[in-house]
C-alpha positions as CSV (number, residue, x, y, z in Angstrom):
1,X,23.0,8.9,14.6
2,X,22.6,5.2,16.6
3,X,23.3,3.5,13.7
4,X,25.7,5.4,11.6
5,X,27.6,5.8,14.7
6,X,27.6,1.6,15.5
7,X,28.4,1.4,11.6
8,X,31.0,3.0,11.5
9,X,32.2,1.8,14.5
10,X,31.9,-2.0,13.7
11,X,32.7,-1.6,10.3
12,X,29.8,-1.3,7.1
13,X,28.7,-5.7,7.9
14,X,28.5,-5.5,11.2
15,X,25.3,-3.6,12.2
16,X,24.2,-5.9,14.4
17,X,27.1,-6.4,16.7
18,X,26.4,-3.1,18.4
19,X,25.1,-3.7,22.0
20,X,22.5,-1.5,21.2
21,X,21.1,-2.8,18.3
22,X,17.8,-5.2,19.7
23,X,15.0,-5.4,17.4
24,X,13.2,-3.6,19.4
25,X,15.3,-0.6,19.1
26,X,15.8,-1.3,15.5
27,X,11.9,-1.3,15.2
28,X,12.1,2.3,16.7
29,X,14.8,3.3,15.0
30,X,12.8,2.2,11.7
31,X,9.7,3.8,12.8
32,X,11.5,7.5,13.4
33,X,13.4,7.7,9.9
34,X,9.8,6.8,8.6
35,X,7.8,9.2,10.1
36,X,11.0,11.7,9.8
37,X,11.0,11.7,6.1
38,X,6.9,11.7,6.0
39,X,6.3,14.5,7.9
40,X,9.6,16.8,7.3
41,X,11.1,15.4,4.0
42,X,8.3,14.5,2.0
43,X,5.6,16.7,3.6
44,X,2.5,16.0,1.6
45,X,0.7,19.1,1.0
46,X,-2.7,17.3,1.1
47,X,-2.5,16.7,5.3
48,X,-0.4,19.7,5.9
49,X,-1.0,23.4,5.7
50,X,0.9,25.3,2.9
51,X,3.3,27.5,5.5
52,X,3.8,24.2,7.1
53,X,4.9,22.4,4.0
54,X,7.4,25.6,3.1
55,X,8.7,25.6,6.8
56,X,9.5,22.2,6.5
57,X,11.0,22.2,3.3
58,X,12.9,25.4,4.3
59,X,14.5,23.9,7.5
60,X,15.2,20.5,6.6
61,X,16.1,21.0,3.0
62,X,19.8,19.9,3.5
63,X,17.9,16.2,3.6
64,X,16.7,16.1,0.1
65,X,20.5,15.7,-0.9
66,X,23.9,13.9,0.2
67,X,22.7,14.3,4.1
68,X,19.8,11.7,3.3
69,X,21.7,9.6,1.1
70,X,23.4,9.0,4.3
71,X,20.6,7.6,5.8
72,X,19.4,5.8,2.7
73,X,22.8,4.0,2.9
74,X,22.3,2.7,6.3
75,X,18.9,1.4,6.4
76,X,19.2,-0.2,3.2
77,X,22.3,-2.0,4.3
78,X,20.3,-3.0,7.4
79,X,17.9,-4.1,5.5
80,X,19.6,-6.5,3.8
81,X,21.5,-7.6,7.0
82,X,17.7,-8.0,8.5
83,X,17.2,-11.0,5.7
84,X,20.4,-12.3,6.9
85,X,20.5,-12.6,10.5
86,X,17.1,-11.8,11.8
87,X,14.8,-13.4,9.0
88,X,12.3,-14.6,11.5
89,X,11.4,-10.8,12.8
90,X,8.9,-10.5,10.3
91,X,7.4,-7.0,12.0
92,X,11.1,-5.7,11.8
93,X,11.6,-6.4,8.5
94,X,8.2,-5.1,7.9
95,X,9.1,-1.8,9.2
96,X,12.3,-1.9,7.0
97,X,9.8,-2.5,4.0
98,X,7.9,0.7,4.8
99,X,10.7,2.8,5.9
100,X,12.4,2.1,2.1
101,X,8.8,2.9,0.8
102,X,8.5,6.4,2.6
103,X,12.2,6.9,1.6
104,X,11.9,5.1,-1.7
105,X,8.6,6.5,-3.1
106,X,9.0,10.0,-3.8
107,X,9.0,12.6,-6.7
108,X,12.9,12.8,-6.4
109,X,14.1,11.1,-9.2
110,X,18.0,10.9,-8.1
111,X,16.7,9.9,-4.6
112,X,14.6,6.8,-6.4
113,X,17.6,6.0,-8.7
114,X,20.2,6.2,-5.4
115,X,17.6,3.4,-3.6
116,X,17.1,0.9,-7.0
117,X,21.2,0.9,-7.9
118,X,22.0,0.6,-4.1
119,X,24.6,-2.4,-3.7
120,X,22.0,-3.5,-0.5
121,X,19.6,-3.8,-3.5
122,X,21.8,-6.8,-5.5
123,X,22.5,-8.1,-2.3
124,X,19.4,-8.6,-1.7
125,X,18.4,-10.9,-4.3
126,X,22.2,-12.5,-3.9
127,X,20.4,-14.1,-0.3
128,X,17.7,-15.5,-3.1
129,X,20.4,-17.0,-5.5
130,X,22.4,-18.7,-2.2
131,X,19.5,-19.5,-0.6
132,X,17.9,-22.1,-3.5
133,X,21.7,-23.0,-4.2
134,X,21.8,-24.9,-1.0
135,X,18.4,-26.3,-1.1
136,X,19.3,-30.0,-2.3
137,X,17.1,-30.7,1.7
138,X,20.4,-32.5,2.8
139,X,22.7,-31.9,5.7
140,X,23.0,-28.2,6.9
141,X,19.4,-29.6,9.8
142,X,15.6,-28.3,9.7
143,X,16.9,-25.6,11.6
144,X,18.9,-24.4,8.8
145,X,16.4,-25.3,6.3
146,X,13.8,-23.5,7.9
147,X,15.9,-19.9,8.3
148,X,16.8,-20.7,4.8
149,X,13.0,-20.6,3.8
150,X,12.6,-17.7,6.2
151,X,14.7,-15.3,4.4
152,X,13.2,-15.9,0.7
153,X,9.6,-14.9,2.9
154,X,11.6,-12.1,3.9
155,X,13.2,-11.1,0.8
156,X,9.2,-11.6,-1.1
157,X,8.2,-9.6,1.7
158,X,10.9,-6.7,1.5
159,X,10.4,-6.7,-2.2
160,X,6.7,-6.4,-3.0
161,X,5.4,-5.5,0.6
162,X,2.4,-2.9,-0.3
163,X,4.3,-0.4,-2.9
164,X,7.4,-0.9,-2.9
165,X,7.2,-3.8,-5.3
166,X,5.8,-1.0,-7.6
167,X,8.9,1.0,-7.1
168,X,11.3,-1.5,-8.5
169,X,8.9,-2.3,-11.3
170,X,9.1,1.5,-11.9
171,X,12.5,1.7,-11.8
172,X,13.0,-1.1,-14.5
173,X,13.8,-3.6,-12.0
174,X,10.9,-6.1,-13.2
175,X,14.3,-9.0,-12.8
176,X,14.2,-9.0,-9.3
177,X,10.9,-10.0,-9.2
178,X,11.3,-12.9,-12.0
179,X,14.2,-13.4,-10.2
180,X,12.6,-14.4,-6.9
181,X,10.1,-16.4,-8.7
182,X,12.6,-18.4,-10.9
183,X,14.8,-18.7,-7.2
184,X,11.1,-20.6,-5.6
185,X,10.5,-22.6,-8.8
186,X,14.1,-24.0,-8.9
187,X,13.8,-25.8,-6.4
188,X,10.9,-28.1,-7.4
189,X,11.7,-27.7,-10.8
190,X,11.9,-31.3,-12.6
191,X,11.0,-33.1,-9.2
192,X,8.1,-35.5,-9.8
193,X,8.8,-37.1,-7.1
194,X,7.2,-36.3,-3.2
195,X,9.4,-33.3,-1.9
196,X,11.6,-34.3,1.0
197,X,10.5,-32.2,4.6
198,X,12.8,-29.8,4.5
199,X,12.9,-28.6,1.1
200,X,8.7,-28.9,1.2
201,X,8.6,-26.7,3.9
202,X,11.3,-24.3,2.5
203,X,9.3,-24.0,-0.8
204,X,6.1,-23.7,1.2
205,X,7.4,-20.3,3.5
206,X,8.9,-19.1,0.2
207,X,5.6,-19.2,-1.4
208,X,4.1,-17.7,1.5
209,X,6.1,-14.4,1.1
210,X,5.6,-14.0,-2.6
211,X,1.7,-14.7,-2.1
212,X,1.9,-10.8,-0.4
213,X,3.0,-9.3,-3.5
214,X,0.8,-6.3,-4.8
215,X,0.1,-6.2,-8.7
216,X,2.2,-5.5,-11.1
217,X,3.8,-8.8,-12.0
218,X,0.7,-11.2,-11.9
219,X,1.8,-13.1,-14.9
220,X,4.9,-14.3,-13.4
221,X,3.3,-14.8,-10.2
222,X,0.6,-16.8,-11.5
223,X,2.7,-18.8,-13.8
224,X,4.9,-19.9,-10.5
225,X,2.2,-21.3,-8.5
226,X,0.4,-22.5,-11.1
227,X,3.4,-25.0,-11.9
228,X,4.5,-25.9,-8.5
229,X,0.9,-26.5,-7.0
230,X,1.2,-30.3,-8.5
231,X,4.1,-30.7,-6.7
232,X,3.0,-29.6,-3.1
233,X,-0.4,-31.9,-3.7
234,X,1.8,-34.7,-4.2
235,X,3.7,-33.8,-1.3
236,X,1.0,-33.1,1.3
237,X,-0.4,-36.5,0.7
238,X,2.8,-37.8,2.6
239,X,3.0,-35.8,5.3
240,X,-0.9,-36.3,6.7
241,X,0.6,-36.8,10.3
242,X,3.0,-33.5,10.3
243,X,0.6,-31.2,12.0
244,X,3.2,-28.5,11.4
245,X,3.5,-28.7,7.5
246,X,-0.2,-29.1,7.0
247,X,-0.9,-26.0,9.0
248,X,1.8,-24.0,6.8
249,X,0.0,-25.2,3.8
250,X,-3.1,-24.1,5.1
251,X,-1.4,-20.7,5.7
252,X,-0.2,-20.5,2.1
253,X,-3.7,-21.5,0.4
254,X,-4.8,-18.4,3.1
255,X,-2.6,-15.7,1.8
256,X,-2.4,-16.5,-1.3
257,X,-6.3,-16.4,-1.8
258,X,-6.4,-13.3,0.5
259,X,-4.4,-11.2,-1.8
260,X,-4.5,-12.6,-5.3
261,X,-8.3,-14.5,-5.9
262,X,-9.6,-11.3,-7.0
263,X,-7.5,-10.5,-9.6
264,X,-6.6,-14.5,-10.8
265,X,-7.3,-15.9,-14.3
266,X,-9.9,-18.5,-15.0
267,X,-7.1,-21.1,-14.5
268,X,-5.1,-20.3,-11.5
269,X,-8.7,-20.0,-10.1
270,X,-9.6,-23.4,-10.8
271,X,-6.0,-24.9,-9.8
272,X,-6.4,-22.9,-6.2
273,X,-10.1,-24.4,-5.9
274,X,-8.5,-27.9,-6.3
275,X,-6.0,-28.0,-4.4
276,X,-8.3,-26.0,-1.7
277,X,-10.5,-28.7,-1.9
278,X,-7.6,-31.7,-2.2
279,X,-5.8,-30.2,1.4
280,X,-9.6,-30.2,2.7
281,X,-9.7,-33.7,2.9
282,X,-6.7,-34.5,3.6
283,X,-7.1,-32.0,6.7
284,X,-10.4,-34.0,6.9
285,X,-8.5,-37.3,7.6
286,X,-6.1,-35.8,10.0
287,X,-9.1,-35.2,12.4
288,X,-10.6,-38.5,12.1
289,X,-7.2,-39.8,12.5
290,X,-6.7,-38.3,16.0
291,X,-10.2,-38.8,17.3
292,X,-9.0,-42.9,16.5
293,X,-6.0,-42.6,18.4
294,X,-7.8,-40.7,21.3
295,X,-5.1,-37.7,20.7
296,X,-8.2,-35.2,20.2
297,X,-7.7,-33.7,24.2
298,X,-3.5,-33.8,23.8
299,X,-2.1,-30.1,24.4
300,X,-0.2,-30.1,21.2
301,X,-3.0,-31.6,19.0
302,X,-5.5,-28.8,20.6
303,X,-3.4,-25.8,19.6
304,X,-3.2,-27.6,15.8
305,X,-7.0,-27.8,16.2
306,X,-7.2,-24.2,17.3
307,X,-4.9,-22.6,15.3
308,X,-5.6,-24.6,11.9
309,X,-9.8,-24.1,12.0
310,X,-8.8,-20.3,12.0
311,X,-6.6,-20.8,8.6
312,X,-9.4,-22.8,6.9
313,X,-12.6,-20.3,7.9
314,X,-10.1,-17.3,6.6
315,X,-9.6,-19.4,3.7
316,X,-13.1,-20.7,3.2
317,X,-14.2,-16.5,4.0
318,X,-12.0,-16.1,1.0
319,X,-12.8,-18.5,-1.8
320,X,-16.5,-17.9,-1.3
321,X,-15.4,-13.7,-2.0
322,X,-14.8,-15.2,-5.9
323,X,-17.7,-13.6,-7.9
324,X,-17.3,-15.7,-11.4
325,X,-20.0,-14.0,-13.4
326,X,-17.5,-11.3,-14.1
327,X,-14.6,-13.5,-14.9
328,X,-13.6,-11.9,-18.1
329,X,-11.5,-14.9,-19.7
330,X,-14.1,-17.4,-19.1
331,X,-17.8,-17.6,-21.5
332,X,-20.7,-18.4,-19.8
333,X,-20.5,-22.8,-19.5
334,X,-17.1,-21.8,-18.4
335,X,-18.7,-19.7,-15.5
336,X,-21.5,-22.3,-14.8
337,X,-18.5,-25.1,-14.3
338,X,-16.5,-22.7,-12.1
339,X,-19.4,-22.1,-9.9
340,X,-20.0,-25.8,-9.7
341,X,-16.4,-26.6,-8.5
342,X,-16.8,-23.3,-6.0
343,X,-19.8,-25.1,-4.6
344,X,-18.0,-28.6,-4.1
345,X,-15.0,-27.0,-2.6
346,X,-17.1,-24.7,0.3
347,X,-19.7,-27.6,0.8
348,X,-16.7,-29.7,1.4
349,X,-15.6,-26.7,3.8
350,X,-18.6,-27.2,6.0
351,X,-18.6,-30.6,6.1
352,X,-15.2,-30.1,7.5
353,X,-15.2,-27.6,10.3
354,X,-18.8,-28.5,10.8
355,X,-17.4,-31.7,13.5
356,X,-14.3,-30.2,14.6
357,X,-16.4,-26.1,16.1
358,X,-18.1,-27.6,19.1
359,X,-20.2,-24.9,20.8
360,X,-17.7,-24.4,23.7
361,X,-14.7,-23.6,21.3
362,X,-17.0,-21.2,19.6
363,X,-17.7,-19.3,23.3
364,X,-13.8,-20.1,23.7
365,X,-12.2,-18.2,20.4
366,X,-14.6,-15.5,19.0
367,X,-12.5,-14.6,16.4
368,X,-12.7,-18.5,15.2
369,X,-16.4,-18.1,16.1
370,X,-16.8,-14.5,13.8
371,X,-15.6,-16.4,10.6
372,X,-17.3,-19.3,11.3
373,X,-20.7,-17.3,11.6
374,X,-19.9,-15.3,8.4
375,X,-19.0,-18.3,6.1
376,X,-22.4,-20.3,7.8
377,X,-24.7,-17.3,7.1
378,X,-22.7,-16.9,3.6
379,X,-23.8,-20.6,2.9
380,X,-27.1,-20.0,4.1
381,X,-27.9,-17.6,2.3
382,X,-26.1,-18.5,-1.8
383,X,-26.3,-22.2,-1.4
384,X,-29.1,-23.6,0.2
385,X,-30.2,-25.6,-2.9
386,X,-26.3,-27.2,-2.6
387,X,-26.9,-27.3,0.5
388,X,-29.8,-29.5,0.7
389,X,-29.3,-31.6,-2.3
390,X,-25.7,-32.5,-0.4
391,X,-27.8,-33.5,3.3
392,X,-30.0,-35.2,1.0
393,X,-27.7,-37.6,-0.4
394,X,-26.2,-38.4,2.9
395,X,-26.6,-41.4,3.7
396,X,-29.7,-42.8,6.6
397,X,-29.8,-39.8,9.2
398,X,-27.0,-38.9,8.2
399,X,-28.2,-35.7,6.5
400,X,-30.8,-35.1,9.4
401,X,-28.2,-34.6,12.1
402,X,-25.9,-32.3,10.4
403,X,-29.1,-29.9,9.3
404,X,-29.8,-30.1,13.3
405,X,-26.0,-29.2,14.0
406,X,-26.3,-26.1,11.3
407,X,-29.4,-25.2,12.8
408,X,-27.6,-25.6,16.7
409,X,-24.8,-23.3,15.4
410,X,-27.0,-20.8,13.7
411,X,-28.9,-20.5,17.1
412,X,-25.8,-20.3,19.4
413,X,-24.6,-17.5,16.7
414,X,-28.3,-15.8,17.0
């Protein structure tokens, strides 16, 4: 009633101009039409008792017509507002994305075919084509840039956050989704040269939204990082010193191996492993860069420290998940050389974070501490003939400390 009331009050654009209407109170607001429909519209018979289900449908059966249409109308054209104005409220939006999948996802055909040919829905993936039109990265600020970048992670986030990417691609809307892809892939497209800041960190929170998508358009997906992963390799290379793009790029390498590695081809595999192991070094050098310029005890350089060891154990957690002895596209040397390049790219890992985890920051940040202890006992355990043939080939005593630091860290986890 909140919202149809400010509405219609404000007129069918202006949502947001309603004193009331915080994101907090949106959140709530999102959160009550969910669990609403989920407990009185769309009672599922397998957590209810039957003369519950029939009392519900009984007294609120008015809602499976015109009166929840009403409802549908406004929170999708919040929704697409949300991507609009308030792009960085990723929980909101969130909660937008499952309220449209409890209101969305039912066995009520009209209601489905109300949500998928909803004006919000073209809207929606209007915000894509505007957003890449003014993405030539000049004039318009990083602030701008940044919000810009924003609402394509909110748009991939709306559109494929856990089923309701399914319920386009259901409803014959597989075009949004290439859509959003060819939006992303626009703006790198034909650009061999280093992406300027702004567009590079654009493309990157783009990416970063897409990565969440659930399955059901892998192929496009795959094909999209696959082509613009050259391009953001180039690109890191330049910005070594911007603490704030390379932890973004860790982010993306993160979420994307979180949520597609297990189901990726033989090579978008090995083009994530290499550019895992490329923005490993480079991260590498950042460190040793800073401990030469004495910035290591700087505020802003610990919180990069902090907050970009937890991206790189998640990541590391997550390419060493890869089990390549089921790959189905790849024969057996084609396994052997994939295991080989999994090997370089988590040894590299450990020589990595190995320097940078003291003992105190363990004690300090147990969640860093957990996945550092579960990707050192993971290594312990599959690789310790990589292991020791890398300590071996170290250099003078070079090898012998870090086996003494492993074994200090094992001990401390013990």
């Amino acid at each position: 009633q909140l919202i149809v009331h400010s509405s219609t009050a404000n007129g069918s654009n202006s949502y947001f101009m309603h004193p009331l209407q915080s994101p907090l109170l949106l959140h709530a607001v999102y959160r009550f039409v969910r669990e609403f429909v989920l407990r009185y519209v769309d009672t599922d018979p397998a957590l209810y008792a039957d003369e519950t289900v029939a009392a519900a449908a009984q007294a609120f059966h008015a809602f499976h017509g015109t009166e929840l249409n009403v409802v549908l109308d406004v929170v999708l054209s919040c929704t697409a507002q949300l991507i609009t104005y308030m792009p960085l409220e990723s929980e909101l939006i969130t909660a937008a994305a499952q309220t449209l999948i409890a209101l969305s996802a039912s066995k009520n055909n009209a209601r489905l075919a109300y949500v998928v040919s909803h004006e919000s829905v073209g809207n929606i993936a209007q915000y894509v084509t505007s957003t890449s039109s003014s993405a030539s990265g000049s004039g318009g600020g990083n602030n701008n840039s940044n919000n810009s970048g924003c609402r394509l992670n909110a748009v991939g986030l709306v559109a494929m956050y856990e089923s309701l990417g399914m319920v386009f691609v259901r409803a014959g809307h597989e075009a949004y989704f290439t859509h959003l892809c060819g939006s992303v892939y626009a703006l790198v497209e034909g650009k061999a040269e280093v992406l300027n800041r702004n567009l590079f960190q654009k493309v990157i929170c783009s990416l970063c939204g897409l990565a969440k998508c659930v399955a059901g358009q892998d192929r496009t997906l795959y094909g999209l990082f696959d082509a613009v992963w050259p391009v953001l390799r180039a690109s890191i290379r330049q910005y070594v010193d911007a603490d704030d793009i390379l932890k973004q790029y860790l982010l993306l390498l993160r979420l994307y191996a979180e949520h597609q590695l297990t189901r990726l081809p033989s090579a978008s595999c090995l083009a994530l492993y290499q550019t895992s192991f490329e923005v490993l070094n480079i991260y590498q050098r950042r460190f040793s860069l800073l401990e030469q310029r004495s910035e290591a005890a700087d505020e802003e350089a610990v919180l990069f420290r902090n907050e970009s060891c937890l991206h790189v154990l998640e990541l590391l957690n997550h390419l060493s998940s890869k089990d390549f002895s089921f790959t189905e596209d790849c024969a057996e040397s084609s396994n052997a050389t994939f295991e080989a390049e999994v090997a370089q790219v988590l040894l590299c890992g450990l020589q990595v974070i190995l320097p940078i985890l003291s003992t105190e920051n363990l004690r300090s940040f147990p969640i860093t501490a957990e996945r550092f202890f579960s990707f050192l006992a993971f290594m312990a355990s599959s690789y310790v003939v990589d292991i020791a043939r890398w300590l071996n080939n170290l250099p003078g005593n070079e090898g012998s400390r870090l086996l003494q630091e492993i074994m200090h860290r094992l001990h401390c986890g013990a």
